[in-house]
N, C-alpha and C positions, 0 to 999 in steps of 0.2 A: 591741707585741703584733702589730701588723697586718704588719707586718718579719717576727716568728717565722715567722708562717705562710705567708707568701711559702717563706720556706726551708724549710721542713717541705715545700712542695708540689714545690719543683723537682726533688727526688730520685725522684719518683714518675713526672714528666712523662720526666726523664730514662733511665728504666731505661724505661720503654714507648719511646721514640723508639728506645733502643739494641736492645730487644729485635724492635723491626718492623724495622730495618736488619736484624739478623740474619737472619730470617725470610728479605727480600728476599735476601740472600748467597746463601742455601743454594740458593733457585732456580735462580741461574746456574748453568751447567755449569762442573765442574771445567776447570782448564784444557785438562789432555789430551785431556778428552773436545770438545772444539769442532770444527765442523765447521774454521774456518780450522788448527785443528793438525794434523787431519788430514789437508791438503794439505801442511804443512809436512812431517811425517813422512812422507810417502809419497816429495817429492822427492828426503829425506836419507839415507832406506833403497831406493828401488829400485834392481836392482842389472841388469844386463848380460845376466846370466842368464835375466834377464825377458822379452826381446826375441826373439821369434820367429821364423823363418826368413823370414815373412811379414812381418812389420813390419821388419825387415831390408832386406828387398829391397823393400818400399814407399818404406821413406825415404830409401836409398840413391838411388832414382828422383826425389826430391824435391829429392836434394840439388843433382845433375847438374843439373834445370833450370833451378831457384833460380840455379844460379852462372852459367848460360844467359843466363837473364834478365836479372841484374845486369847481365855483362860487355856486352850487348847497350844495356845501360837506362845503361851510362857512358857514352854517347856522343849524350846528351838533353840538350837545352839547362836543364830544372830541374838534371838530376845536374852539371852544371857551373857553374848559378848555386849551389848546393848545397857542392859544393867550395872555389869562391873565397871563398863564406862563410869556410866552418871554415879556411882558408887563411892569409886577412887579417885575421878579427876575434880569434883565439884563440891562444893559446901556441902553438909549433912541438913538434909529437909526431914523435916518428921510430919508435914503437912495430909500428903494425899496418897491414896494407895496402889498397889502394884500389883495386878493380875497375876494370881496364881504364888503368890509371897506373904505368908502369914508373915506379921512383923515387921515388915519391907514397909516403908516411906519414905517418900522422896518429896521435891519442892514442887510445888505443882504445874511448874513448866517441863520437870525431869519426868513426872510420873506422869503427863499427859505423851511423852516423847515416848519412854519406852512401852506403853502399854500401844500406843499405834503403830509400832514395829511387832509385835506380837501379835497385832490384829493383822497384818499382811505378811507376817514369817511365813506363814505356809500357801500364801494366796488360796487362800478361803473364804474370801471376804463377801458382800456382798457388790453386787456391779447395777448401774444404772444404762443407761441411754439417754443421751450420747455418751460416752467410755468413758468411764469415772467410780472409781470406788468411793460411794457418796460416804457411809458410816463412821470405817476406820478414822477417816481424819477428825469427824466432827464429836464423836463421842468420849472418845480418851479426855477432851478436851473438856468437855462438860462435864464428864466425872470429878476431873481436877480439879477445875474451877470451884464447883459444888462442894466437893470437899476442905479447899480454900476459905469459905464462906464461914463465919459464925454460927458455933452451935444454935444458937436462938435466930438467926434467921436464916435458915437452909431452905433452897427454892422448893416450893410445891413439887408432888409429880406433873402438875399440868405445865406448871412454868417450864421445868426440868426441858418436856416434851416439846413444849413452843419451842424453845431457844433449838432443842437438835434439830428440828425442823425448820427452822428459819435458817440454818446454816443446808441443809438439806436444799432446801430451797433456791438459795443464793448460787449453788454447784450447778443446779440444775438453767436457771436462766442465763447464766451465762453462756456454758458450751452453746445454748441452743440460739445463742447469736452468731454462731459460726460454723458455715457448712464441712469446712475441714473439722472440726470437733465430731462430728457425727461419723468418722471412720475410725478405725482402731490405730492410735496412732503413729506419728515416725520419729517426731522432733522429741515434745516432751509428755513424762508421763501426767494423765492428767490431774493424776489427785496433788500432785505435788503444783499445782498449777491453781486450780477454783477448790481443793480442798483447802489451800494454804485460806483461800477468801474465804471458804465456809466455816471453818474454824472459827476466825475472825469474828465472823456475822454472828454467830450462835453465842460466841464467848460476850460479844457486845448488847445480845438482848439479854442476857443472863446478869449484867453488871447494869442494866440499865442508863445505859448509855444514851446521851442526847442525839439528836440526826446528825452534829453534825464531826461529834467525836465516834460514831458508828461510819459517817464516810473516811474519818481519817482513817480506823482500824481499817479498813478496806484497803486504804490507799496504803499503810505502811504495809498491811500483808499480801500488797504485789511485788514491792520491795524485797521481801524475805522469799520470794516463791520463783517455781521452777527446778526441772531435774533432767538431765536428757533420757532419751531412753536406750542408749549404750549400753545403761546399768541394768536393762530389765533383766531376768534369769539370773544374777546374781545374789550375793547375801546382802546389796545395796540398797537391794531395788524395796525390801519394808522400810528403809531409813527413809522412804519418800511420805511414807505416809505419819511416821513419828514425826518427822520434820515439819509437815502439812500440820499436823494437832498441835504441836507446841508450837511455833510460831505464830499460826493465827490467832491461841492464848496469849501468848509476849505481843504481837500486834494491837488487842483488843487493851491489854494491861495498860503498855504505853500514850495510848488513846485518852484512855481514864485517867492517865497521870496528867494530860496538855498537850505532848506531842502533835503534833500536827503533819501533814501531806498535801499532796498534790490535791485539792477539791475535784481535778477533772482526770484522775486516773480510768475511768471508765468510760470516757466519753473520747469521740473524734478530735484530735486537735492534731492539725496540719502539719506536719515535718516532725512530729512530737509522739513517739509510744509510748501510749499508755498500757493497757492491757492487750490492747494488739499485738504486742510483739510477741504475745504467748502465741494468739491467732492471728493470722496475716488478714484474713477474709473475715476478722468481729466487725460487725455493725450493731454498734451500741442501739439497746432501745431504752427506755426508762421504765422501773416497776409503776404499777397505779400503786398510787396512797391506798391504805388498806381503811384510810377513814373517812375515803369518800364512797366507797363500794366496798360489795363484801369480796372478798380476794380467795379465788380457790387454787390450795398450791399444784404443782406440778404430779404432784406425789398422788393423787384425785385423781390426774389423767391416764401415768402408766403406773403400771405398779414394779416391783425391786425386782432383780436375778437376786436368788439366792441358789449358792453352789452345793451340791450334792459330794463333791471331794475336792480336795485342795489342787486346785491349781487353775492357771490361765483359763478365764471364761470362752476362749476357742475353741477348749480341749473340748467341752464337754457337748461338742456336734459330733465330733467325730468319735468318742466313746460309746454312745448312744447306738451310731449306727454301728462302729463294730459293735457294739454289745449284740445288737441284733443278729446279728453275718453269725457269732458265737451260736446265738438262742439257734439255729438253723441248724448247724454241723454238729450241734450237739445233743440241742435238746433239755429241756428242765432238768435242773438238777447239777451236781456238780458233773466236772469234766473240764479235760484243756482239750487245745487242739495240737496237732502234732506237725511241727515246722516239714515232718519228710511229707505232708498232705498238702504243704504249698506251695504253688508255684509263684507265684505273682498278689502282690499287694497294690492296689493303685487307689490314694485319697485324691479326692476331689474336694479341693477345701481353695476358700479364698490367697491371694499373694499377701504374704503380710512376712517378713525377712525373718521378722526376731521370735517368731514363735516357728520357724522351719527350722528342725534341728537333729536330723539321720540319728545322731551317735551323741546325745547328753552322756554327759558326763559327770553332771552332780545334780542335785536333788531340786536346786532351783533351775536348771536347764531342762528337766525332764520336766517340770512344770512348765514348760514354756514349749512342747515340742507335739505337734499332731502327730509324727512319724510312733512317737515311744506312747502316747494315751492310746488313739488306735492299738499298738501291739498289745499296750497290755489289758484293751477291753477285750482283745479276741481270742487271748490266751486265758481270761480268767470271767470273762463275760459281765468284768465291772470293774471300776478303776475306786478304789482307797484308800483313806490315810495311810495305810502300811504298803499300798502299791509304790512307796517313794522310800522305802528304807534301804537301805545298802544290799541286803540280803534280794530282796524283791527285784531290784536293777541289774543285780547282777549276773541274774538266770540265761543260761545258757540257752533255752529255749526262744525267750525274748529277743537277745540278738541274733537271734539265727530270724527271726521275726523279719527285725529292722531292716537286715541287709536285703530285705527283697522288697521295700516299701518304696514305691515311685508316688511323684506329686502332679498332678495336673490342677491349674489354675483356670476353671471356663470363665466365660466375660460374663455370665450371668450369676456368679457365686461373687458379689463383694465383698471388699474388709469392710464391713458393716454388722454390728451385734445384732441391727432389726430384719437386716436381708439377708445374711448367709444363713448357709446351708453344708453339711458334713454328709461327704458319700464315700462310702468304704465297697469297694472291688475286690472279691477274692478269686483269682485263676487257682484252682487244684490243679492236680499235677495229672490226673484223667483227661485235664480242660475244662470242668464241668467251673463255671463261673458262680456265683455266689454275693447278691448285692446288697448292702445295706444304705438307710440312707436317715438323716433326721434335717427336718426345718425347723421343729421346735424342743428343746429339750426337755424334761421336766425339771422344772427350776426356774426355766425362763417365766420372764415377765407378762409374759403371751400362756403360759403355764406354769402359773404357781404354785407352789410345794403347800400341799394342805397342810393344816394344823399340827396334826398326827405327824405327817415328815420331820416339819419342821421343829416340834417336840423330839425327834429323835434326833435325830443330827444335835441339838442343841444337847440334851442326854449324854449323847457321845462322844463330843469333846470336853464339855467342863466337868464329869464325873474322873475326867483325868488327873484332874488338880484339886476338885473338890468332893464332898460326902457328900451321899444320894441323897439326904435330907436335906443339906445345904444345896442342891441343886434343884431342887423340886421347890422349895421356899422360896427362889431366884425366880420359877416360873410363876409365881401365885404372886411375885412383887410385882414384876414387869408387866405383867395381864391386867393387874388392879393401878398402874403406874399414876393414871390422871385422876384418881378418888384419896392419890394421897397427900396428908396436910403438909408433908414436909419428905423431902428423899432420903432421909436418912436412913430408912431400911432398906435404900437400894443399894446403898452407898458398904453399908454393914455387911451384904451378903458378900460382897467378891474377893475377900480372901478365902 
């Protein structure tokens, strides 16, 4: 008897368990409707058409430097411990090519990795809002890929252009769901975070991926992504961005193969992070379909930093305004100034730990350090590639510099790239005071580097590794990038 009613009860217990499961089901959002689908769809349906005269010629500008950069960043001792790696430890690729290496080819997950360690060896790269080095990650990635590709079907330069852009893109909507993304950061760095997604995104329109193997690539390369920022100012801290290009290429690969993910890596799901654990404060929103409306990217609204010298995009407030304090004590024309004329150094720059740094000591700390860019825009009235060589650091004059360089943090100078502000105080040794100051660099996105600049800088690092002819032919590719029927000449210039 007591048996019976054991089973008399379990069909009751059962149909309530089965029917509170349901209940929970119908909560969830249908599939289509999640925010992560609606990044997958947006990658799979935006089309070329979308791309505006203006984000054209934005990213066309990005792409020049980006490859600037690289060819400049192959000839840094990480980009070459970087190479001998992927060299000697791994299969021999003949596929895709290597910045600044006649001859060199690698597989195109190796030669998308170490060409984005070259694009951040020297922290030259270019910088967005909110903090993210959008290019580095996404471009190595695109070159590879495209090189990957069959002779007879190599993408367009427009295609080329969509896909960097739509990984561009993807960097950009994300941080901008999170109000902690919008300061400079502390946890991780960010490209190694929405670069690892953009990668992804860009490598997945380029492979023409469906919606919903473009949400997978997404969701495997949350997976693969993240870096602390420990590593910044070290020879670490480019592997975030080689790691960011080639994983979100092996992300988007594995996508195409079947692999599958989380459908709801982007979206809120209760006790469960997904992307959030990058940001604490993401609030997912979902992209519009780009086929119900016309979709204008991010890139439309602000436009790029591109850096005038290598290093940490903080340096270059405080540069500016020594450079000025300089232009005063000295005057047009060459000249230093003389450490027995001062008495007192005091920057007024935002709190930010890993870029305060009195006494660097090697080339990637001094790139990370207000106290050493201030000295040495005031000792030389401009901070440049060769302000980071051995010989340059280690002038006497310079550290007679540092050791008088105090910091003040006011509460109206944030770690923010769109609010701060760099003020350089010089006390002489008479007393007579001496101020410089900048709110906006030339570079910044608020003041962007004209044509002509940006022609030079671009000039001036790839004539390092490459022939004036082979460098001027690079500028006449990239200019005419979206009239061409296939990349293969873009692809041809960069050894």
């Amino acid at each position: 008897m007591i048996s019976t009613v054991k089973k008399a009860i379990r069909p009751v217990w059962a149909a309530r368990a089965i029917h509170k499961s349901a209940v929970e089901v119908l909560k969830q959002p249908a599939p289509e409707d999640t925010v992560t689908a609606s990044f997958g769809k947006f990658i799979s349906e935006i089309k070329p058409q979308h791309l505006s005269p203006v984000v054209l010629h934005r990213s066309k500008r990005m792409v020049l430097d980006s490859i600037g950069v690289g060819l400049i960043g192959s000839t840094t001792d990480v980009f070459e411990l970087a190479l001998q790696h992927c060299q000697n430890m791994y299969a021999p690729g003949d596929t895709s090519s290597v910045y600044g290496r006649k001859g060199i080819r690698l597989s195109p997950i190796l030669a998308a990795f170490v060409n984005g360690v070259a694009t951040h060896s020297m922290d030259f790269d270019d910088t967005w809002h909110p903090a993210t080095h959008p290019s580095g990650a996404v471009l190595p990635a695109v070159l590879a890929l495209s090189d990957m590709m069959p002779a007879n079907n190599k993408p367009s330069g427009l295609d080329f252009l969509l896909a960097f852009n739509v990984g561009i893109e993807i960097q950009g909507r994300l941080l901008r769901f999170s109000n902690e993304a919008h300061n400079i950061p502390k946890r991780f760095h960010p490209p190694s975070v929405v670069g690892t997604m953009g990668s992804a995104a860009a490598c997945a329109r380029l492979l023409s991926l469906d919606p919903t193997q473009s949400s997978h690539a997404l969701a495997i390369a949350a997976s693969l992504a993240g870096a602390p920022m420990a590593n910044a100012a070290t020879q670490s801290k480019p592997l975030h961005i080689g790691n960011a290009s080639r994983l979100g290429l092996e992300a988007a690969l594995l996508a195409s193969r079947g692999l599958e993910a989380s459908p709801l890596v982007l979206d809120a799901v209760a006790g469960v992070a997904g992307f959030s654990a990058f940001y604490e404060d993401y609030v997912p929103q979902p992209l519009q379909s780009p086929s119900s409306d016309s979709h204008m990217f991010l890139l439309e609204e602000q436009d790029i930093g591109f850096k005038r010298f290598p290093a940490h995009l903080g340096m270059h407030w405080v540069a500016d305004a020594a450079a000025s304090v300089h232009k005063v004590l000295v005057g047009v024309g060459p000249g230093t100034i003389s450490p027995a004329q001062v008495e007192d150094i005091l920057l007024r720059v935002p709190k930010s730990k890993y870029i305060n740094r009195p006494f660097p000591e090697s080339e990637h700390e001094a790139r990370h350090s207000f106290q050493f860019n201030a000295c040495t825009a005031l000792l030389d009235g401009e901070v440049t590639v060769q302000s980071f060589t051995p010989a340059a650091m280690g002038r006497p004059d310079l550290h007679a510099l540092l050791s008088r360089v105090r910091l003040e943090h006011p509460d109206d100078n944030p770690a923010n790239f769109n609010r701060m502000y760099g003020e350089v105080q010089l006390t002489l040794v008479g007393g007579d005071i001496v101020k410089g100051r900048c709110d906006t660099f030339y570079g910044h996105w608020r003041n962007p580097l004209s044509k002509d600049s940006l022609r030079k800088k671009f000039r001036s690092n790839a004539e390092v590794v490459l022939p004036s002819e082979k460098v001027e032919r690079l500028i006449e590719v990239v200019e005419d990038l979206d009239q061409l029927r296939d990349c293969r000449n873009l692809l041809s210039q960069l050894q």
